[in-house]
Backbone as a ProteinNet text record, in pm:
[ID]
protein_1_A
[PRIMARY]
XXXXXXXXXXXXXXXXXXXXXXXXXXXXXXXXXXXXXXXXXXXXXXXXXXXXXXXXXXXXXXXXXXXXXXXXXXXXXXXXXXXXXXXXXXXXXXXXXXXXXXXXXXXXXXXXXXXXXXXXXXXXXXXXXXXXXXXXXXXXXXXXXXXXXXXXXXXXXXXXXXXXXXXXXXXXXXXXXXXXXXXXXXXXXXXXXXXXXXXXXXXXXXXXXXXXXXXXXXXXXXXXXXXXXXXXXXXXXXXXXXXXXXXXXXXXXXXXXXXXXXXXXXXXXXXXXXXXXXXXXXXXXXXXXXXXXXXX
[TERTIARY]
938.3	850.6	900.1	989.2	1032.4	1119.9	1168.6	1217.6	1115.6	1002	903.1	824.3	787.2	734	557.5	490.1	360.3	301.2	343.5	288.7	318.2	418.4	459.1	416.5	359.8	299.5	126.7	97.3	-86.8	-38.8	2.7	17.8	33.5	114.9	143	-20	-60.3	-197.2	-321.2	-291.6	-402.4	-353.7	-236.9	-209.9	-169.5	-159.6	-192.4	-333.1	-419.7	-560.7	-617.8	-552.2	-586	-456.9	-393.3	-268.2	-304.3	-245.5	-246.1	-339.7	-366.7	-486.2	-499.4	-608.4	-594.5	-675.9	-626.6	-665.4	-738.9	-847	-842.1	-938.5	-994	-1033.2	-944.7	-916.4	-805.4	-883.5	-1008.2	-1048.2	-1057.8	-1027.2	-1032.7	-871.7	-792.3	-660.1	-655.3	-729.7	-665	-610.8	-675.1	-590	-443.1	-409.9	-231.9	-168.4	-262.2	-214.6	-98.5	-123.3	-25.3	101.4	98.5	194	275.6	218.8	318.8	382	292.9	349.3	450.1	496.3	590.7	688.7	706.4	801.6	870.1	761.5	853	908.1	835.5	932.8	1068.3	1107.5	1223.2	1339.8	1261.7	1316.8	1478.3	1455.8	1633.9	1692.8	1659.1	1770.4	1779.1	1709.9	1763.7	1739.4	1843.8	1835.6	1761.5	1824.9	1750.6	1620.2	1588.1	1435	1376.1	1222.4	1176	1116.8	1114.4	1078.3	951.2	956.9	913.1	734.3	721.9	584.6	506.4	518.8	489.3	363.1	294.9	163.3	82.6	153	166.3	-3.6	-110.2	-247.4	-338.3	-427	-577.7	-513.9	-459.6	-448.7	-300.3	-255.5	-128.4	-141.8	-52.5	-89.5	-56.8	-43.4	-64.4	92.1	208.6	353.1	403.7	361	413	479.8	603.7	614.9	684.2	726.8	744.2	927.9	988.3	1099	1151.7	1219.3	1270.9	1390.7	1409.9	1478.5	1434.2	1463.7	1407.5	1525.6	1535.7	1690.4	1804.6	1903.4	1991.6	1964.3	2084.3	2129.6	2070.7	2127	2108	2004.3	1917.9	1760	1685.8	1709.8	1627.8	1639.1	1722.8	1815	1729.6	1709.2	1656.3	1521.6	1419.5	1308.3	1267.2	1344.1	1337.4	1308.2	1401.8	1470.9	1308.6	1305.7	1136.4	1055.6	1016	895.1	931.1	1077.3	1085.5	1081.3	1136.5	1073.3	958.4	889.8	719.8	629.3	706.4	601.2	644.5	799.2	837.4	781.6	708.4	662.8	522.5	465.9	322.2	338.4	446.1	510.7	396.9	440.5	432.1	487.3	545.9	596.2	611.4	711.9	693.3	656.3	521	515.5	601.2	572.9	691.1	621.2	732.7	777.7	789.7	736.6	782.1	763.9	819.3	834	775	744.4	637	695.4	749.9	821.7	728.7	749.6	708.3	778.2	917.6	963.5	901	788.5	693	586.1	533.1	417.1	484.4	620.8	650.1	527.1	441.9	384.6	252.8	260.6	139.6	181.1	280.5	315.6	317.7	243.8	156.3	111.2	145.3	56.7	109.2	52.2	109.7	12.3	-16.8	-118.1	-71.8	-236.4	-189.4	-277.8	-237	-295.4	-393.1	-496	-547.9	-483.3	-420	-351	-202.8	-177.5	-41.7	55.2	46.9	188.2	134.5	243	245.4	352.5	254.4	365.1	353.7	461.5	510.4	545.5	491.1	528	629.6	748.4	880	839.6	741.9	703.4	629.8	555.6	535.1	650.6	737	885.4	934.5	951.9	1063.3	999.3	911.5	800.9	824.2	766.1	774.2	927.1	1032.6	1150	1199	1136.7	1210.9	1138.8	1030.6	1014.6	1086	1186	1278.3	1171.8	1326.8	1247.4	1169.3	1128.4	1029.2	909	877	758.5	730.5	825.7	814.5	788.4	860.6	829.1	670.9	626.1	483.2	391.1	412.4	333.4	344	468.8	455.6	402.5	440.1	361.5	216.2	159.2	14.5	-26.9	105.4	23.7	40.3	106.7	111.7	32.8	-56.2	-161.7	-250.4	-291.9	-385.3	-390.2	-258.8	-213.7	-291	-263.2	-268.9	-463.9	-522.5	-641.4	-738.1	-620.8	-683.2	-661.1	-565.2	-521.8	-618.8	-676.1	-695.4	-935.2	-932.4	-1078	-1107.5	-1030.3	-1009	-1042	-1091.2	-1092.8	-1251.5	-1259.6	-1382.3	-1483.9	-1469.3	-1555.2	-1577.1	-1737.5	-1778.8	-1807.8	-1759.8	-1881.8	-1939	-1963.3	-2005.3	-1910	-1800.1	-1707.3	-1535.8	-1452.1	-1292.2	-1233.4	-1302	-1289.3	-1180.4	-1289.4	-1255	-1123.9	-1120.1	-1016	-847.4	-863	-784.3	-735.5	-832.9	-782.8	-708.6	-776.8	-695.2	-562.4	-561.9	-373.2	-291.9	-342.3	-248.4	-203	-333.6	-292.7	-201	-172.9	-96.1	48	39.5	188	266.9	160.6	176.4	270.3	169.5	230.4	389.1	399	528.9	654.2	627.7	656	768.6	669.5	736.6	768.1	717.9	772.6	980.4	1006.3	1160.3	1240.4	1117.2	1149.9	1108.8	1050.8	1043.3	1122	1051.9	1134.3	1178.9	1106.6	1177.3	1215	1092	1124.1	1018.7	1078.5	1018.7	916.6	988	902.5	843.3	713.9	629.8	662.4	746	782	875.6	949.3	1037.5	976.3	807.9	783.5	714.5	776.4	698.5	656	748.1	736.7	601.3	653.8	548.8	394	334.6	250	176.6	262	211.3	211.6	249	189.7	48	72.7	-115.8	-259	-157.6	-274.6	-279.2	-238.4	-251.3	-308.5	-316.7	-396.2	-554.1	-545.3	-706.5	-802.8	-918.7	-1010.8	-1187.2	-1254.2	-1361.3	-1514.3	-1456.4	-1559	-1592.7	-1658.9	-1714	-1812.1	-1895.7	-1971	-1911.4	-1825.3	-1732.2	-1703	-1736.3	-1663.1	-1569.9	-1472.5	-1286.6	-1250	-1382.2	-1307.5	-1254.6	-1104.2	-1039.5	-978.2	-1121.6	-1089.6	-1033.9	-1111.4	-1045	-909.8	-891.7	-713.5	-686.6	-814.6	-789.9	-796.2	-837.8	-917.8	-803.9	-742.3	-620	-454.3	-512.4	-366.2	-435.1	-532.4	-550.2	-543	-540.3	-550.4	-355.9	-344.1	-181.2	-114.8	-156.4	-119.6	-189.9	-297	-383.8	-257.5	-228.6	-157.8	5.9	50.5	174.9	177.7	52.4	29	68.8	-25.3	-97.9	90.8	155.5	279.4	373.4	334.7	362.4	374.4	347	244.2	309.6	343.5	321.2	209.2	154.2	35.3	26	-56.8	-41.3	-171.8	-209	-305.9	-451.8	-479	-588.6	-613.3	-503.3	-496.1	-543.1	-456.9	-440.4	-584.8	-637.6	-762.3	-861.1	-870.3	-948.2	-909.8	-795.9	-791.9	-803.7	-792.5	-757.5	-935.6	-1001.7	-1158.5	-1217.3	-1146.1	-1168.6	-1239.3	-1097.3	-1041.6	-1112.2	-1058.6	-1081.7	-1299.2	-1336.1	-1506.3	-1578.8	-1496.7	-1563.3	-1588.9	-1411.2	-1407.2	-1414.9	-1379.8	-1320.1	-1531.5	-1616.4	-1656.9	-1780.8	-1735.7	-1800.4	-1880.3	-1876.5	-1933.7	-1853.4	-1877.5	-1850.2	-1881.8	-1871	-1931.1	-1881.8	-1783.1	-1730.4	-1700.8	-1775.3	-1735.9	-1564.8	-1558.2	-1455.9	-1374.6	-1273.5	-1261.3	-1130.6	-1081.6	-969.7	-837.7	-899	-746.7	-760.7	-864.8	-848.1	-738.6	-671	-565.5	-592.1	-608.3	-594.8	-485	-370.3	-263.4	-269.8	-259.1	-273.3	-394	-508.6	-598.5	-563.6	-559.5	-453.3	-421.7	-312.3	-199.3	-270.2	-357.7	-437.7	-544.5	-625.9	-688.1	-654.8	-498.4	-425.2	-395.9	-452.4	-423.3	-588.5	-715.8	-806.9	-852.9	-845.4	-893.1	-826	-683.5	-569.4	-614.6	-645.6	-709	-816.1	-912.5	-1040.9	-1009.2	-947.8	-928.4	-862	-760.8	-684.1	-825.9	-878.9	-1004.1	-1151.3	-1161.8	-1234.3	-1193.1	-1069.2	-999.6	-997.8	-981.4	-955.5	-797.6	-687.5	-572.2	-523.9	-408.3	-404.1	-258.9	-159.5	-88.2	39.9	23.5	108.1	187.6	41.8	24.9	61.7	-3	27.3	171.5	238.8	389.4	452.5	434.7	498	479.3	376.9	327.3	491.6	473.4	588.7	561.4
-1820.8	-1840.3	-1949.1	-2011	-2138.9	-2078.9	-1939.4	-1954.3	-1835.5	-1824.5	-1787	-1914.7	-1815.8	-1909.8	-1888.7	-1945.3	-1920	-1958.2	-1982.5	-2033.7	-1850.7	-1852.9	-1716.4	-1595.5	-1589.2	-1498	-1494.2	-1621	-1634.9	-1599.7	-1584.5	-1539.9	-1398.2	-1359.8	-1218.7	-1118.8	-1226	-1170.2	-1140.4	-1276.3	-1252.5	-1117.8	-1117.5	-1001.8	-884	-873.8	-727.9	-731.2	-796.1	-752.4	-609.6	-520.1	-360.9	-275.8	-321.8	-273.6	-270.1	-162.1	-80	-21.3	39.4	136.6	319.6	347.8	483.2	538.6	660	728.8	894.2	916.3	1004.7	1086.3	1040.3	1111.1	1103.7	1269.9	1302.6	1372.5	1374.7	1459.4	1421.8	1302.8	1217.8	1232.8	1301	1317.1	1464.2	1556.9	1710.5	1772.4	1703.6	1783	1787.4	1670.3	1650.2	1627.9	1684.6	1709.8	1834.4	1949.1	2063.7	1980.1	1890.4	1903.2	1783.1	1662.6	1602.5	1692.4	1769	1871.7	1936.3	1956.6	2054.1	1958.4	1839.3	1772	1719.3	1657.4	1660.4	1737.6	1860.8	1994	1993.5	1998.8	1974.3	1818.7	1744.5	1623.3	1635.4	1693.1	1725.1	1773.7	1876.5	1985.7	1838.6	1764.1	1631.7	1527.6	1435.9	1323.4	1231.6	1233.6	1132.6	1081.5	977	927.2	1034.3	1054.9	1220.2	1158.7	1137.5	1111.2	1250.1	1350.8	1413.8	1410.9	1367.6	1339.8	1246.3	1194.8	1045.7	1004.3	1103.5	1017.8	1083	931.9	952.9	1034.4	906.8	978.9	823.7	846.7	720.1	613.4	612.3	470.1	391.3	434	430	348	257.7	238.2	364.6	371.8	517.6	499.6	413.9	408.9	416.4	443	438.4	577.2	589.5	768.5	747	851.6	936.6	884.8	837.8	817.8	844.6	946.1	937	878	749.1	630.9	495.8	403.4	250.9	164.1	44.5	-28.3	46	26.4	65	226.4	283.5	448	419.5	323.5	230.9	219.8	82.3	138.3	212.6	305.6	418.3	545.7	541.8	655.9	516.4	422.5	320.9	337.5	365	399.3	557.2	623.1	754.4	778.9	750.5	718.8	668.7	545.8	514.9	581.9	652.9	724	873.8	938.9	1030.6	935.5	883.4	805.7	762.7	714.9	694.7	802.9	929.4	1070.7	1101.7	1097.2	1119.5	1059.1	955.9	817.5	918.8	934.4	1030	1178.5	1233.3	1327.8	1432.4	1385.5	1486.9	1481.8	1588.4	1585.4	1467.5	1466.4	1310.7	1360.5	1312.3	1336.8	1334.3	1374.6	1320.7	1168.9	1100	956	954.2	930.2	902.5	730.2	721.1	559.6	563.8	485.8	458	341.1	349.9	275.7	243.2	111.2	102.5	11.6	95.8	-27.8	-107.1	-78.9	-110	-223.6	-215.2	-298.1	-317.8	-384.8	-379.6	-443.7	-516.9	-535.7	-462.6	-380.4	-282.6	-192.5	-184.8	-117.2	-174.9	-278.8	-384.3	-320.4	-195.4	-73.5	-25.4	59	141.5	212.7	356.4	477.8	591.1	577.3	702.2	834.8	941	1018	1137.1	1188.5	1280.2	1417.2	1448.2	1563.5	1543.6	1448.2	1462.8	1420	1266.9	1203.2	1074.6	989.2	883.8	824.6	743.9	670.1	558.7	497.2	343.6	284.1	155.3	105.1	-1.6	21.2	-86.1	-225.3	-281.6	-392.7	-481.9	-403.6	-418	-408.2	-340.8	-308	-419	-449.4	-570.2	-736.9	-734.6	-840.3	-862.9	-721.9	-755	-766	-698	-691.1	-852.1	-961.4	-1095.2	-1127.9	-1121.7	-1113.7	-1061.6	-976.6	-901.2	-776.5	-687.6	-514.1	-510	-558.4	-513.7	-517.5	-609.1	-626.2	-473.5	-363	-273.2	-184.7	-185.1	-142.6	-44.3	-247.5	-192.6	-143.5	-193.4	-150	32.8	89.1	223	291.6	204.6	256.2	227.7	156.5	100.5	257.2	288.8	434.1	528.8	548	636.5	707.4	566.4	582.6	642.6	626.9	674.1	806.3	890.4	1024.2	1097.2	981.1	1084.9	1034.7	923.2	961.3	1074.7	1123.5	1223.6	1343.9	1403.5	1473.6	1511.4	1423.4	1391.4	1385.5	1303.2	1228.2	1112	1030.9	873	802.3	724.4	620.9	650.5	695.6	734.2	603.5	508.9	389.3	362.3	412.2	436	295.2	221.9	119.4	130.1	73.5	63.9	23.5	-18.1	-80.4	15	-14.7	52.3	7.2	-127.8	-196.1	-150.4	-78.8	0.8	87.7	168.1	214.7	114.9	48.4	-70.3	-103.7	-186.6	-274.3	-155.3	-82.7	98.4	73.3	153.9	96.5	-1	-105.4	-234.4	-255.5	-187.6	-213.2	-83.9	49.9	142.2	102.9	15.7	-29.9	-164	-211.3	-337.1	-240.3	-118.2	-21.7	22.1	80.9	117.1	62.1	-83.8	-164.4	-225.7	-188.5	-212.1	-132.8	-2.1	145.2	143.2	158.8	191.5	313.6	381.8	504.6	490.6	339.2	320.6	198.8	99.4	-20.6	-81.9	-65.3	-123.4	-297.8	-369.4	-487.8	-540.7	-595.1	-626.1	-762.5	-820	-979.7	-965.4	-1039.4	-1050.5	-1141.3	-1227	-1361.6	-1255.6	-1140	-1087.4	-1027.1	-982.5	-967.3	-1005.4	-1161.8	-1251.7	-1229.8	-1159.2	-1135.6	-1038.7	-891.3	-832.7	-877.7	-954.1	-1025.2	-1127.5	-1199	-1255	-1234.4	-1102.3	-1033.9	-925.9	-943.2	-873.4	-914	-1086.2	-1205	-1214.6	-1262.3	-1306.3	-1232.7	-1074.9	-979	-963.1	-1059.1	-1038.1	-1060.4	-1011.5	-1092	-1089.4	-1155.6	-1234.8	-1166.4	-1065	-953.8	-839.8	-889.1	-819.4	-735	-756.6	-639.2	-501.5	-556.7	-464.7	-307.6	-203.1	-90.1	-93.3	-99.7	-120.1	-251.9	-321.8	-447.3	-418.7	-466.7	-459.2	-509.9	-654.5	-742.9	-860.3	-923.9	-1092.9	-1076.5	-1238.6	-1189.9	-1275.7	-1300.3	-1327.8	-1205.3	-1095.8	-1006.4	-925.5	-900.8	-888.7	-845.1	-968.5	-1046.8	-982.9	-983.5	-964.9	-826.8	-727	-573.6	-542.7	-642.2	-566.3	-642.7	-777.5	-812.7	-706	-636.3	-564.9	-427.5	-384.5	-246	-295.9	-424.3	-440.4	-425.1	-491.6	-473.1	-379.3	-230.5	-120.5	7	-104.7	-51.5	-37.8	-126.6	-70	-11.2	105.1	247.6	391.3	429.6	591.9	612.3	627	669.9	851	875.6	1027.4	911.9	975.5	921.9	902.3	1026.7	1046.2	900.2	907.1	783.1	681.2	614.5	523.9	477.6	599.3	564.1	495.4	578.5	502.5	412.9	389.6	231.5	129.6	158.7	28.2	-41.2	92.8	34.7	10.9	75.2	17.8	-113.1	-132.4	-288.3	-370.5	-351.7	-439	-457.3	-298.5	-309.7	-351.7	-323.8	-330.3	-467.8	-456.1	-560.5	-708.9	-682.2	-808.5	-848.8	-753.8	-825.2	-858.6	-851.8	-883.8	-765.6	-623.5	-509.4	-397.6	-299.1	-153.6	-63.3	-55.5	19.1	134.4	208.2	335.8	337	464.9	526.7	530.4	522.9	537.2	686.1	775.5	864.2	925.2	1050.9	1084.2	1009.4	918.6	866.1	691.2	676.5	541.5	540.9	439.4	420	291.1	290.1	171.7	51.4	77.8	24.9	-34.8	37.1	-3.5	-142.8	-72.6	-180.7	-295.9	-329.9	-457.4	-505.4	-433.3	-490.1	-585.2	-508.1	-543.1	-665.5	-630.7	-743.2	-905.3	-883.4	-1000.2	-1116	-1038.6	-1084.6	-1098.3	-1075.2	-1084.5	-1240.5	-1336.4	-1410.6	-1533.4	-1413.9	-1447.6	-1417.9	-1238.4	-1175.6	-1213.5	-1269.6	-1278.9	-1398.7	-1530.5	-1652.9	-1652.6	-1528.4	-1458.7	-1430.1	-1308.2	-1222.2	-1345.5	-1433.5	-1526.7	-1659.9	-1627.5	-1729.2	-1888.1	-1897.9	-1974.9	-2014.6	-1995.2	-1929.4	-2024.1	-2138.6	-2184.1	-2124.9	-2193	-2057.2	-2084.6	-2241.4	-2243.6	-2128.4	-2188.5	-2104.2	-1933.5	-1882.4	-1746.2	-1683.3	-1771.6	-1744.8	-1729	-1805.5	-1853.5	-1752.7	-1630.3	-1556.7	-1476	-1412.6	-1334.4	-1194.3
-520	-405.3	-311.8	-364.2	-281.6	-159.4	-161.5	-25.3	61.4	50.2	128.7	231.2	354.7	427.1	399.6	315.9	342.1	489.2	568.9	749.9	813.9	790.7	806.4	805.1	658.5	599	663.3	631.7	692.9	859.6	938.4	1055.7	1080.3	996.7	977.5	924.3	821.9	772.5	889.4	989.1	1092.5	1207.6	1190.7	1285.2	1246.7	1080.5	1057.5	1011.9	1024.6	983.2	923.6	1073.3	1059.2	969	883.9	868.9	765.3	656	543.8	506.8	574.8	587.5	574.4	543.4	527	690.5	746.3	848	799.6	749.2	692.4	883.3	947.8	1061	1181.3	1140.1	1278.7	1370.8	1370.2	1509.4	1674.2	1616.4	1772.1	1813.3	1745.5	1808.3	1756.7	1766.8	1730.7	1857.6	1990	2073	2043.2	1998.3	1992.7	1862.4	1790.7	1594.6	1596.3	1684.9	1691.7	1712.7	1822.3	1898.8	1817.2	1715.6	1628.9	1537.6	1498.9	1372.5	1417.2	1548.3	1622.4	1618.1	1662.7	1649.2	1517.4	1475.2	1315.2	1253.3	1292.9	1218.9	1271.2	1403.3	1468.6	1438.1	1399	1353.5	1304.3	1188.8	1104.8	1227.3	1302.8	1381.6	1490.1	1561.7	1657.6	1579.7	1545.4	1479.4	1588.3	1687	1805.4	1791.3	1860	1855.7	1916	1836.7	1900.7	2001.9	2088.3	2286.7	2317.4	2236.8	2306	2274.4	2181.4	2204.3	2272.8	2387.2	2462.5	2401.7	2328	2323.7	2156.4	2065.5	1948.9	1883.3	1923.5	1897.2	1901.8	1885.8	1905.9	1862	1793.1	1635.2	1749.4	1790.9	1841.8	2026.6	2082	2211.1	2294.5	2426	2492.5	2566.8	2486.1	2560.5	2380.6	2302.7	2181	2137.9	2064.3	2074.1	1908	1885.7	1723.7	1723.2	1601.4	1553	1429.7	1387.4	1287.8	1239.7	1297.8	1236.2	1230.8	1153.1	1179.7	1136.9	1224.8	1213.9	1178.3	1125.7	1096.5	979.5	1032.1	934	820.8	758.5	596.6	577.2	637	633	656.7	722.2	794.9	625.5	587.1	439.8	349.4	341.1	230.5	184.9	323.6	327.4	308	373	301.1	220.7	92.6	-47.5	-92.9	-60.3	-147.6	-113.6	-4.7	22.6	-75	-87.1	-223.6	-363.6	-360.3	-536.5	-528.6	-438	-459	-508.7	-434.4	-490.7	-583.4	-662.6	-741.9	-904.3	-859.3	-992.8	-979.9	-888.1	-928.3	-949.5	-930.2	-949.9	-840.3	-692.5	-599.6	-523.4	-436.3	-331.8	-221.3	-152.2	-33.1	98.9	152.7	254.2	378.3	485.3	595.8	682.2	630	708.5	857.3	925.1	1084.4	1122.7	1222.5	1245	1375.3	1455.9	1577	1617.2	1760.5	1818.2	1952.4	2024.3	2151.1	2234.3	2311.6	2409.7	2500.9	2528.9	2608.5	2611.4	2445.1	2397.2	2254.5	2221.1	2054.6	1988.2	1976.5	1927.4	1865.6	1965	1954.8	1797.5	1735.6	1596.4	1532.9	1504.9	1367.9	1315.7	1227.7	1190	1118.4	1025.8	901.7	867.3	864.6	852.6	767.6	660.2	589	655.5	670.5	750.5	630.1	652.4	582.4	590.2	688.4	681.7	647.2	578.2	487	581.1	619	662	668	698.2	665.4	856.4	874.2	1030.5	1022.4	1072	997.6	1093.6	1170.5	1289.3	1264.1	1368.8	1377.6	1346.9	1446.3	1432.8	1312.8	1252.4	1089.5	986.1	1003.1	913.5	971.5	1049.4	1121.4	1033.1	1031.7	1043.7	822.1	804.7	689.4	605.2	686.8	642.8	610.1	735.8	748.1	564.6	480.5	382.2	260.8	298.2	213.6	180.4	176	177	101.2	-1.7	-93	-16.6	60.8	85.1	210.6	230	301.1	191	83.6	-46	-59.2	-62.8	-139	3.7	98.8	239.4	195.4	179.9	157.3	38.2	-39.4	-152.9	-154.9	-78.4	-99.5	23.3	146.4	197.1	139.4	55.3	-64	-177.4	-183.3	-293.5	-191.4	-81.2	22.8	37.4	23.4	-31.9	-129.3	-248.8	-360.9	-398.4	-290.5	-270.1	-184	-117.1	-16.1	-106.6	-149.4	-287.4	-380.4	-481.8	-564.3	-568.5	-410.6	-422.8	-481.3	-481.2	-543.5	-403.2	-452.4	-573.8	-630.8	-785.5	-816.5	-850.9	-788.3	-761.5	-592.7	-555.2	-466.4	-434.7	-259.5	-215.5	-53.1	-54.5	113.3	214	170.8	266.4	170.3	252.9	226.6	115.8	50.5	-47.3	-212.8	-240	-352	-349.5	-237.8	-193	-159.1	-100.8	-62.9	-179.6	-290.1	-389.1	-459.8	-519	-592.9	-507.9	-399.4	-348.8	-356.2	-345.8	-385.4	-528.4	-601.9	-762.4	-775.8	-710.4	-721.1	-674.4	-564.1	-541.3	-593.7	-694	-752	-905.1	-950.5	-1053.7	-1012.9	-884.7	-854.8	-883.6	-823.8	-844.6	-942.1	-1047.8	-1211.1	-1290.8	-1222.3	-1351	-1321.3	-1408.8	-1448.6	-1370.2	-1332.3	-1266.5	-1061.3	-1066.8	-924.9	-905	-877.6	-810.6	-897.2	-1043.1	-1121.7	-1105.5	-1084.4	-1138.1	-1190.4	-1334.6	-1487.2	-1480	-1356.3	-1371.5	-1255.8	-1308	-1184.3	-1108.8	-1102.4	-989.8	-933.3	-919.6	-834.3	-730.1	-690.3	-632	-535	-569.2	-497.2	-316.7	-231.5	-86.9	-103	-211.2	-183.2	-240.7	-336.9	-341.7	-241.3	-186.8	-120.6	37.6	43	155.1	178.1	22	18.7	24.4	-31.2	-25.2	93.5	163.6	298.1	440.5	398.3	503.4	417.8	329.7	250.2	367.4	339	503.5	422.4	495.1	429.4	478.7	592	639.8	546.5	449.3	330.9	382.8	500	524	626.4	636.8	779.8	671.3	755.8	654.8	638.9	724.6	684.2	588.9	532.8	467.4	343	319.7	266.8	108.2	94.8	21.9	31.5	-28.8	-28.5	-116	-43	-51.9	-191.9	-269.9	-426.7	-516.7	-416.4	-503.2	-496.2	-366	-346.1	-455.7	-502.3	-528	-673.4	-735.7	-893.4	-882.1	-740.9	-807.1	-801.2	-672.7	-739.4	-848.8	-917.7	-1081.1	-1168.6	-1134.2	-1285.5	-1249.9	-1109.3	-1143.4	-1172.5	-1174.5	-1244.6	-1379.1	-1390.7	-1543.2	-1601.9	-1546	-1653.2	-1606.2	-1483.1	-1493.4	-1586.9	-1726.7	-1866.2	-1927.1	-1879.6	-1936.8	-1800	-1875.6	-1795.5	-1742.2	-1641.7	-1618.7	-1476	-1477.9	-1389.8	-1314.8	-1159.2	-1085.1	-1124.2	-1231.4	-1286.3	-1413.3	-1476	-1557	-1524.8	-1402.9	-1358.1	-1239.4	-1206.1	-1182.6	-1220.3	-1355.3	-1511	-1506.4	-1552	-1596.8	-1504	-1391.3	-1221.1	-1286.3	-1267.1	-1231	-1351.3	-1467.8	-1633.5	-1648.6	-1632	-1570.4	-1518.3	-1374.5	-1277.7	-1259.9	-1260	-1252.2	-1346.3	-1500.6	-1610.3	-1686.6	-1743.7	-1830.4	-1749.3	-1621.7	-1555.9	-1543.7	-1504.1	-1429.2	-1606.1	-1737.5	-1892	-1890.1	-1839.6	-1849.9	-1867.9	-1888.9	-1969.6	-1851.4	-1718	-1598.7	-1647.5	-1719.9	-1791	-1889.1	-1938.8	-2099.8	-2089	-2182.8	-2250.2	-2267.4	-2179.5	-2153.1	-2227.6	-2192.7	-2214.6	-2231.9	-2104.7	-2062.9	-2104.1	-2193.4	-2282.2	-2366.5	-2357.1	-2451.9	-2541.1	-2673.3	-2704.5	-2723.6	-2738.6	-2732.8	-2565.1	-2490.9	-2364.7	-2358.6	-2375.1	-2390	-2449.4	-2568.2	-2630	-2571.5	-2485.1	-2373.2	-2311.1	-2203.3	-2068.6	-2134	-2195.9	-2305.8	-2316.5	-2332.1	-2347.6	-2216.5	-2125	-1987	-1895.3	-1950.9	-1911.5	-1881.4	-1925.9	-1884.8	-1760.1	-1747.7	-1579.1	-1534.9	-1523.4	-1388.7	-1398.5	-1444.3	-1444.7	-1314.2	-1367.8	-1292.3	-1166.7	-1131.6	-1043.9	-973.6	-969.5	-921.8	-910.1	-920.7	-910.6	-799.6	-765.6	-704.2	-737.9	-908	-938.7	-1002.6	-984.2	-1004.9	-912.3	-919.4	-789.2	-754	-655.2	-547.9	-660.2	-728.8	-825.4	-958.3	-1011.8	-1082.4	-1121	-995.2	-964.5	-925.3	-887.4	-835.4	-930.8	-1049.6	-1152	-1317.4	-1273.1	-1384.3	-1423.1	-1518.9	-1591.6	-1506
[MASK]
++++++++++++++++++++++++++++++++++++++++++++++++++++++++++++++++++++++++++++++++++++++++++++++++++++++++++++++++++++++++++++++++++++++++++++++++++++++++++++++++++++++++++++++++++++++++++++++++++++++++++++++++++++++++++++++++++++++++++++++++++++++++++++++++++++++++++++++++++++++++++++++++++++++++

């Protein structure tokens, strides 16, 4: 953690506020849903920045347009690459990746959207931003829209609240899992992901009654340690459902909110068990920044 800028990061947090998010209502852009789908299809046959859609959709500024590249060949084939091994670790298909550029307003692509009709658009200015963090922390941004996927898929997160909450923390602990499986990013210690951690803390926000709220950024930080955790374990989405809110709703909060299902493992449990009274102090925001950097 010592060569992170936490000044950095809390700046970045206030100005992605709206960033990692799920988009599941496209009707306020169906006039022009045909007309992205037309272009991406064309994408492979013109490598070029696709220009031809000038006007990406709502979520987007109105000079922002469709790219299927970001920085360099290398990164542009880097990100690819994880957005197929991300579906590959849940074992589904990879949606299509597009990038969202704006010579006009760069700033205006502080953004990253998972879409309900099966894509995923990723703004330059968020990749750029989080890249100065090292790629991982682009990593989990995709994998956290990823899980947003295999909630639209699926009907997850089966812990209902009044706010985006539930949903939110479920993704972070899904890209906190990615993370560490052998078959994704594959890294074993939790201090290696230090950029992407403490970029999840830091977009936490304190508007607990807002529907889009997202979670405090203690609460944050304990769902993507509980899904590094249970990244121990093979898990399918259905699994890993169970156990996020097992977990995180049940045991964490000295209650049983779910029976005990199919997809209880006891060995697993043990595991997770052994680590309850971190996340508890993590998820309580008693954990200090020390401390937390410094976990295995």
């Amino acid at each position: 953690m010592k060569n992170l800028n936490r000044k950095v990061a809390y700046v970045l947090g206030l100005t992605f506020f709206s960033v990692l998010q799920s988009c599941t209502n496209d009707a306020d852009v169906a006039d022009v849903e045909s007309a992205e789908e037309s272009v991406l299809a064309i994408s492979d046959a013109f490598p070029e920045e696709l220009h031809n859609c000038g006007y990406v959709d709502g979520n987007w500024s109105s000079t922002a347009f469709l790219s299927n590249s970001i920085g360099t060949a290398s990164e542009t084939n880097f990100m690819q690459t994880q957005n197929s091994k991300i579906a590959s670790v849940w074992g589904r298909p990879a949606v299509p990746l597009s990038f969202v550029k704006d010579n006009v307003n760069p700033n205006s692509t502080y953004n990253a959207i998972s879409y309900g009709s099966g894509k995923i658009y990723y703004g330059e200015a968020i990749y750029n931003a989080a890249k100065a963090q090292g790629q991982i922390a682009n990593v989990m941004i995709l994998a956290h829209e990823f899980a947003h996927q295999l909630q639209f898929t699926y009907g997850y997160p089966s812990k209902n609240e009044t706010t985006a909450r539930a949903g939110e923390l479920e993704a972070d602990g899904m890209a906190g899992y990615y993370l560490r499986r052998p078959n994704g990013y594959n890294k074993t210690s939790f201090s290696e992901i230090a950029a992407a951690y403490e970029f999840a803390e830091s977009i936490g926000d304190n508007n607990t009654s807002s529907p889009g709220h997202h979670g405090r950024s203690y609460q944050r930080r304990s769902a993507v340690r509980l899904g590094f955790l249970l990244g121990a374990y093979d898990l399918d989405a259905a699994s890993f459902d169970y156990n996020f809110f097992y977990y995180y709703n049940g045991v964490l909060n000295g209650t049983y909110k779910q029976e005990k299902s199919e997809f209880f493992n006891p060995e697993l449990d043990k595991y997770i068990r052994s680590y309850t009274k971190e996340l508890e102090r993590i998820k309580n925001g008693e954990m200090t920044d020390e401390e937390y950097f410094e976990l295995d």
